[in-house]
C-alpha positions in Angstrom: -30.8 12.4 31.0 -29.5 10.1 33.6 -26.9 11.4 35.7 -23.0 10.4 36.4 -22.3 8.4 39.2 -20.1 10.4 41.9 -17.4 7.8 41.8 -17.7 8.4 37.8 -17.7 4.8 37.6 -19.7 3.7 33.6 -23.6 2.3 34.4 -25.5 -0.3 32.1 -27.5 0.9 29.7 -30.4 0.6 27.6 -31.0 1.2 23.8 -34.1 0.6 22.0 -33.8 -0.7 18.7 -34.8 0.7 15.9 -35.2 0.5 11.8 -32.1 1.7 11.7 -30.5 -1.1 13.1 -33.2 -3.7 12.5 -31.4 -7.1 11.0 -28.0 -6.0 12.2 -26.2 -9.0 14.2 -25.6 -8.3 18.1 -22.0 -8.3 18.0 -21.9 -6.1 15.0 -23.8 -3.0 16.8 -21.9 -4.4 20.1 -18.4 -3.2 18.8 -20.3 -0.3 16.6 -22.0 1.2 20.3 -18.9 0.1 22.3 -15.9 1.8 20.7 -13.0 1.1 22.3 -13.4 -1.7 23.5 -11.4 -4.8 22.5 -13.5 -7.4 20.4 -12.1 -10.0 22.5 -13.5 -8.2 25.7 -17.3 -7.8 23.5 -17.6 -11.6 22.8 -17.1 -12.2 26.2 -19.9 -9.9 27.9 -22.1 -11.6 25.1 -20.9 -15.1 26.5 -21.4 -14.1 29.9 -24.6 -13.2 30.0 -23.9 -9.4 30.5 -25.1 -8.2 27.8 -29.0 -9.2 27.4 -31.5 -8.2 24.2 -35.2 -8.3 26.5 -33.5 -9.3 29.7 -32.6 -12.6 27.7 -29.0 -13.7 26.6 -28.3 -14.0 22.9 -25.8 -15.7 20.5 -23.4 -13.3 18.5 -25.3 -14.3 15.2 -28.9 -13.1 16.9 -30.1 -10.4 14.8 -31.7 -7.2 16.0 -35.7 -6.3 15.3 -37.6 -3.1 15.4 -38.4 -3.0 19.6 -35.5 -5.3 21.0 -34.7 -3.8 24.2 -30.4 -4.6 24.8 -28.6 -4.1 28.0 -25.1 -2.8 27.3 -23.3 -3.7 30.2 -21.1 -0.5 32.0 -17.7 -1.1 30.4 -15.3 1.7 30.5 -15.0 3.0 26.9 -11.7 4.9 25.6 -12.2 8.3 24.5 -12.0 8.6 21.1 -8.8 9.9 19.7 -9.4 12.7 16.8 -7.9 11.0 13.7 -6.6 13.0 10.5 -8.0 12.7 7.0 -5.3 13.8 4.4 -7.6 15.4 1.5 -5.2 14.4 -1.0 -7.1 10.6 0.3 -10.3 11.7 0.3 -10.1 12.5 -3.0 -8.5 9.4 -4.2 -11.2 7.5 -2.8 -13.7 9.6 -4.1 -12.3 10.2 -7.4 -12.4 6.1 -7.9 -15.5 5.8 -7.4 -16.9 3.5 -10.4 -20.8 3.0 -9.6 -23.2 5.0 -7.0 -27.4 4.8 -6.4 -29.5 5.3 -3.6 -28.6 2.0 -2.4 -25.3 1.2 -3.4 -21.6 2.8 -3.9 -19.0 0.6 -5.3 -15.1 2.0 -5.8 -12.0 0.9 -7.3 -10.2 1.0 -4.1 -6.0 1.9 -4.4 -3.6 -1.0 -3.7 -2.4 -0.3 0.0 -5.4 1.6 1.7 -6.9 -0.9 3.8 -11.2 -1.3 4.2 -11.0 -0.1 8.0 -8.9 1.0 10.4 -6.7 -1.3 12.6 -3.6 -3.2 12.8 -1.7 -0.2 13.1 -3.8 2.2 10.7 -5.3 4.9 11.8 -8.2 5.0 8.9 -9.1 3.0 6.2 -11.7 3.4 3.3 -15.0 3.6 5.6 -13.7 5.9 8.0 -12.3 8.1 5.1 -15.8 8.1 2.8 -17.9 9.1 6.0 -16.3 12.2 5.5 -17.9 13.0 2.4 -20.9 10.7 3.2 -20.8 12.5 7.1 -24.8 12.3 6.8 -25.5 9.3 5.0 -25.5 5.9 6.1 -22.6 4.2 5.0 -21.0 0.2 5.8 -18.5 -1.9 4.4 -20.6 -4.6 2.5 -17.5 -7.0 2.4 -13.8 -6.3 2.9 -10.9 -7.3 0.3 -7.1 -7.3 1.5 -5.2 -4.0 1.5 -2.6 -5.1 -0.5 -5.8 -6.0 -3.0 -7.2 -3.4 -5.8 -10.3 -3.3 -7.4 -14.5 -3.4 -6.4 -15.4 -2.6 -3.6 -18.9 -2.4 -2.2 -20.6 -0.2 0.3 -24.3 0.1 1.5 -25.9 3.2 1.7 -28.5 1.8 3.9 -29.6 -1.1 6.1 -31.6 -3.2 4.8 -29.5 -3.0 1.2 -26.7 -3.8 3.8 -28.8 -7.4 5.2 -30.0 -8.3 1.7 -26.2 -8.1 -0.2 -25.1 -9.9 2.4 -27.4 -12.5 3.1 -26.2 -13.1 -0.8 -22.7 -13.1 0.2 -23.5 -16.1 2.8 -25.3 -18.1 0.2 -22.2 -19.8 -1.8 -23.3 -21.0 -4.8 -25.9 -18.1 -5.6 -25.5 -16.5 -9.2 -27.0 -13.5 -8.0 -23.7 -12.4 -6.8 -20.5 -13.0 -8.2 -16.9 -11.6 -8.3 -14.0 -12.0 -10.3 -10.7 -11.0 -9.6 -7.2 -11.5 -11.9 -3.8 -12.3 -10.3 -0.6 -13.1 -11.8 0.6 -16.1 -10.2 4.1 -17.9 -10.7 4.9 -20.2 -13.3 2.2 -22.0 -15.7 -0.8 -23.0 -14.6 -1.7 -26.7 -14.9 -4.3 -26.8 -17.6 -6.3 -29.6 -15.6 -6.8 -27.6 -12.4 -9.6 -25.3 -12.9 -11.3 -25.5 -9.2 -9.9 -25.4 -5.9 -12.0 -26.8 -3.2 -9.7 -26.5 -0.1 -10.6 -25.6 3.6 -8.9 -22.6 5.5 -8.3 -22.3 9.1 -6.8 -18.8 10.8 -3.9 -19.4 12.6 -1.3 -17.3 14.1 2.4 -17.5 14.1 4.6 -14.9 15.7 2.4 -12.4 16.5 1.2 -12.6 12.6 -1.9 -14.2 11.4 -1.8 -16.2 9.4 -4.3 -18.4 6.5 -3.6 -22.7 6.0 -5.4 -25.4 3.7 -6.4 -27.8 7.0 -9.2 -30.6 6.8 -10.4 -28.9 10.2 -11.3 -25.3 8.3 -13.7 -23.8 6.5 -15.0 -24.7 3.1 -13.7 -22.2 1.0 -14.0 -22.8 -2.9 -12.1 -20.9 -5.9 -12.3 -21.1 -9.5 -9.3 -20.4 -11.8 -9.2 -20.1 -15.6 -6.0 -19.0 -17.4 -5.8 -16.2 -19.8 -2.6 -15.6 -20.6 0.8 -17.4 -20.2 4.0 -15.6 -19.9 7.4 -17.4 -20.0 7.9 -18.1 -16.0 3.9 -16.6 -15.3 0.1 -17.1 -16.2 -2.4 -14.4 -15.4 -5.2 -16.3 -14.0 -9.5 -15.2 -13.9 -10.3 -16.1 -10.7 -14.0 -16.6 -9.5 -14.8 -17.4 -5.6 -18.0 -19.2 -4.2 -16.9 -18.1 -0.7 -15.0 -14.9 1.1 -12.5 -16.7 3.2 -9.8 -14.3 4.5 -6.8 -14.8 1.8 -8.7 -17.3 0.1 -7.2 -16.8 -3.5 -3.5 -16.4 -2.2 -3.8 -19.1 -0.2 -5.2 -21.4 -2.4 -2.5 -20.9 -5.5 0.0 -20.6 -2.9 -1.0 -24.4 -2.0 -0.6 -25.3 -5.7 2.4 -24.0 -5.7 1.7 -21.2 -8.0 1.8 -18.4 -5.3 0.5 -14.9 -6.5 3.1 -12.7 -7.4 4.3 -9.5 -5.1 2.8 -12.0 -2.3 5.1 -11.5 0.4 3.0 -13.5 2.8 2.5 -16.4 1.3 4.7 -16.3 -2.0 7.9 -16.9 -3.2 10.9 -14.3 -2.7 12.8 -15.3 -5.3 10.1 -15.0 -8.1 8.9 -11.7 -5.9 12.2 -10.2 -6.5 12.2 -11.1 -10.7 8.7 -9.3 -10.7 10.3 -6.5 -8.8 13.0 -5.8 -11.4 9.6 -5.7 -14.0 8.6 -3.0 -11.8 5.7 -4.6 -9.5 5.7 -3.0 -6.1 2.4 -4.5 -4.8 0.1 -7.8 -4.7 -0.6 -8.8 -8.6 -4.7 -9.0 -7.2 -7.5 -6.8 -8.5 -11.2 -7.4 -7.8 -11.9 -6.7 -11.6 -15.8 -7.2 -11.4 -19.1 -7.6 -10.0 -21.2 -9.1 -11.2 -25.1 -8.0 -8.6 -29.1 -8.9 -8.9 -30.7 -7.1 -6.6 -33.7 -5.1 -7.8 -32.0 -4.8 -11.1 -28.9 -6.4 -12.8 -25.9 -4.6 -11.8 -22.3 -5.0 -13.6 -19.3 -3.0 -11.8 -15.9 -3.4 -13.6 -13.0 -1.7 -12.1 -9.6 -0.8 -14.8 -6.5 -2.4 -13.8 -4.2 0.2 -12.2 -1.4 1.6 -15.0 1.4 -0.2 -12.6 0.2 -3.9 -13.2 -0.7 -3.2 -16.8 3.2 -1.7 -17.3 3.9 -5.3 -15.4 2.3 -7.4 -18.3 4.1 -5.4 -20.9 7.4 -6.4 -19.7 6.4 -9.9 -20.0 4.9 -10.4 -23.1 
């Protein structure tokens, strides 16, 4: 045990790695060891050389093996503030949960619960399931939006956590799929059935925002109608990439914005769908679709409120 400076001031440190880590990204168990500390601030002291994995400097994509050696630089970290769990969420989240193995928990997570904390909430569903899960591994596999419903994957260990998602990084792979339904506005032109559009983050007042611009990334979505309402169409929507937004985005371009989008979508059909009683995003990861070590199939209800939604309009 090393001992504090007198001036209290934080020293650099080292941490050996181990299997536990082993294929996790640098800036990943960067902003996992430093908590606290902005992201912004993390991606610099990987930039400048301050952090080093065997007195070396690394890119932020460098992953971890068994024996690295890393420096973590002496930043001073925020203490960590003790954060309240409601039970009553708790046992939403683990009352939805839809498939669990050793390797693998999937839930239908609620409409307005976001994946992490952040932007102004204290929790989200990972820091809420390692309450239950307090000695079991446990990551976010992907993320969907908050105001999104539906599938949800976690690992429930490493190396399940590298291998889903060096499936999510390979686009066109039908080892992985997932399919979500939205209600968008109006009908949907029968001859548009893929949307191949890049998508670039931008911000705007403070908020961030999501564009279709030539300079962003590839970002691919396939829509397929299955129902068509007087002024709506409720669309199956397939993605070959996980851009942030990527579905509302996309039929927002087409001009067929997904209703109860207040984001990107259109107030004056928002407030029609309001008077049928829709108080969210009309987007639910419905499935997933998973080949792993075996064939996995996940499919998550639609929530009572959206079904009640498509009643009205029939």
């Amino acid at each position: 045990m090393h001992s504090q400076p007198k001036d209290n001031k934080p020293t650099a440190s080292l941490v050996d790695i181990t299997s536990d880590n082993a294929g996790q990204r640098i800036d990943n168990f960067l902003l996992s060891q430093l908590k606290g500390v902005p992201k912004s601030h993390v991606y610099r002291l990987l930039r400048s050389g301050q952090v080093r994995v065997n007195s070396g400097r690394k890119k932020p994509s460098y992953r971890l093996a068994v024996g690295d050696s890393v420096r973590l630089p002496p930043v001073r970290v925020s203490e960590k503030k003790h954060i309240h769990l409601p039970e009553s969420v708790i046992n939403t989240l683990m009352d939805s949960r839809l498939y669990e193995d050793d390797n693998l928990l999937v839930i239908n997570k609620p409409s307005g619960i976001p994946v992490h904390s952040g932007s102004g909430f204290d929790f989200g569903v990972i820091e809420v399931l390692r309450k239950p899960y307090e000695n079991q591994f446990l990551e976010l596999v992907h993320r969907i939006d908050r105001e999104t419903s539906g599938c949800l994957m976690l690992a429930k260990n490493r190396e399940t956590l590298t291998r889903v998602n060096q499936l999510f990084s390979e686009s066109k792979t039908t080892a992985l799929q997932k399919h979500y339904q939205a209600l968008v506005q109006g009908h949907w032109p029968e001859h548009i059935v893929t949307v191949d559009e890049p998508l670039q983050k931008t911000k705007r007042g403070g908020e961030h925002m999501v564009d279709v611009n030539c300079d962003g990334s590839h970002a691919v979505s396939h829509f397929h109608c299955d129902h068509q309402y007087t002024n709506a169409s409720l669309m199956n929507v397939t993605i070959e990439t996980g851009r942030t937004h990527q579905i509302r985005v996309h039929a927002s371009h087409l001009k067929h914005p997904v209703a109860g989008d207040t984001k990107y979508g259109d107030p004056d059909f928002n407030k029609v769908m309001k008077r049928m009683g829709l108080n969210r995003l009309f987007l639910h990861a419905r499935r997933i679709n998973l080949d792993l070590d075996k064939t996995i199939t996940v499919e998550a209800p639609m929530s009572p409120d959206l079904i009640s939604v498509l009643e009205k309009l029939e």
